[in-house]
N, C-alpha and C positions, 0 to 999 in steps of 0.2 A: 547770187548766193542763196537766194528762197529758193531758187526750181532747183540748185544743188541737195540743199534739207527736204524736200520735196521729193526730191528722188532715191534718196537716202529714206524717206520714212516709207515712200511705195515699196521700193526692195526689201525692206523689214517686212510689211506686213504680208509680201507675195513671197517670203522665203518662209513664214511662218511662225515668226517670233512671236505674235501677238498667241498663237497654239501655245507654246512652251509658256506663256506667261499666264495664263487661265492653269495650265496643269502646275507650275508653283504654285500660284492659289491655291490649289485643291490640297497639294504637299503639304504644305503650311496649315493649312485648317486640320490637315489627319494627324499633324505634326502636332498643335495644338491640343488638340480631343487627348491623343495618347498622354503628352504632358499632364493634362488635368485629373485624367485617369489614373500616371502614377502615383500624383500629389496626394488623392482620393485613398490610393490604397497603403500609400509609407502612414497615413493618417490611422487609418486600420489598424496594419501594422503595430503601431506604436498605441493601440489600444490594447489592444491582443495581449502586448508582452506586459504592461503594465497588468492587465489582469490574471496572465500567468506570475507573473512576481507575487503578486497577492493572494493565491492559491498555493505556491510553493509554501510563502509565509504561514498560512494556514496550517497546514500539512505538516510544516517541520513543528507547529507548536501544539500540533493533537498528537505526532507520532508517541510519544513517551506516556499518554494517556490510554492512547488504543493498545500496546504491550502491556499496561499491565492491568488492565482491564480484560485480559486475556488469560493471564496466569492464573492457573487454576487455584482456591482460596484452602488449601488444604496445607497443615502443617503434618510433618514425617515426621516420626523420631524412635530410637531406639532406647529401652531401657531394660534391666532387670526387672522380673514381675517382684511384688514382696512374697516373702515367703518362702521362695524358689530359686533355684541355679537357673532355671530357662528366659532367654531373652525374648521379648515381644517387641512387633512394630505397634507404634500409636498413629494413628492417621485421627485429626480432628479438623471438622470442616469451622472454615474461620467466616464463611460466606453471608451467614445470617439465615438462611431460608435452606430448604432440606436440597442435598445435591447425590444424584445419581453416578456414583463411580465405578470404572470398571479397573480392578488392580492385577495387572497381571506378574506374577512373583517365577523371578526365573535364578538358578544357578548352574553353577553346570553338572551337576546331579539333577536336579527337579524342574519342571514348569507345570505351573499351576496359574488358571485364571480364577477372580474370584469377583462376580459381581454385588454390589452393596449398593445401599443409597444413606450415605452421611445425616446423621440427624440435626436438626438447625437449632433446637432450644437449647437452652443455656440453663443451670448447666447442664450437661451430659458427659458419661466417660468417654472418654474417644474410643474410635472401635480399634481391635486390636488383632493383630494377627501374627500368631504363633503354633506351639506344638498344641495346646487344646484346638486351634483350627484345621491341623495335618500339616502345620507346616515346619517343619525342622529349623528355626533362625540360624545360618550359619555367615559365615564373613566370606564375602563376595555374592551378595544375594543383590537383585536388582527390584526394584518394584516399580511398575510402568502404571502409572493413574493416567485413564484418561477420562473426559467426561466431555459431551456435547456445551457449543462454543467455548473450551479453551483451548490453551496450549496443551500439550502432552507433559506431564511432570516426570522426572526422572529420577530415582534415588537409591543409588549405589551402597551397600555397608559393608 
């Protein structure tokens, strides 16, 4: 029965099994390393996205602050001047400090650009523009404010 297992373990090692069992080992270890590597990286992973969560959260709670910290601080409005049948726009800047705007006044008769810089002290009349400026006030007049970092303001009458 020995020289049977005896010869059974020579035939194994002369056919090369003890080969194939060194190259599992190696399997096994590459098999391992790669495992540890993914573990390494879902770890990552799951940093990553936590601190994109916290970044989105960010973002969605300054979005409504950067809009309108954008919007340019100038009120529009249209009125009869006294004293007169002519209507004027009022543009008064609400910003605090003096602001640079360019208004461009369009209908579909006339386009006129007209640049200004809004005065910041308090009080002051707001500046106005009408027929003492060349401009005719009629209904469907547009006036396009814009001024370096804001929105573009728009206002239709």
């Amino acid at each position: 029965m020995k020289s049977i297992a005896l010869l059974v373990l020579i035939a194994l090692i002369g056919s090369g099994c003890d080969g194939l069992n060194g190259k599992a080992r190696t399997l096994q270890a590459s098999l391992d390393e790669a495992q540890a590597q993914l573990t390494a990286a879902n770890a990552q992973i799951t940093t990553l996205q936590s601190q994109l969560n916290a970044a989105n959260a960010k973002l969605t709670e300054l979005t409504p602050l950067a809009n309108k910290a954008r919007t340019l601080p100038v009120r529009v409005a249209s009125f009869r001047a006294p004293a007169s049948t002519n209507t004027v726009y009022q543009l008064q800047n609400l910003s605090g400090t003096a602001l640079a705007v360019k208004i461009k006044l369009s209908n579909s008769t006339y386009h006129k650009t007209i640049t200004c810089v809004l005065p910041a002290t308090r009080p002051v009349p707001p500046f106005e523009i009408g027929s003492t400026n060349g401009w005719p006030v009629a209904a469907g007049d547009v006036l396009e404010l814009t001024s370096q970092d804001y929105d573009v303001l728009t206002k239709t009458f």
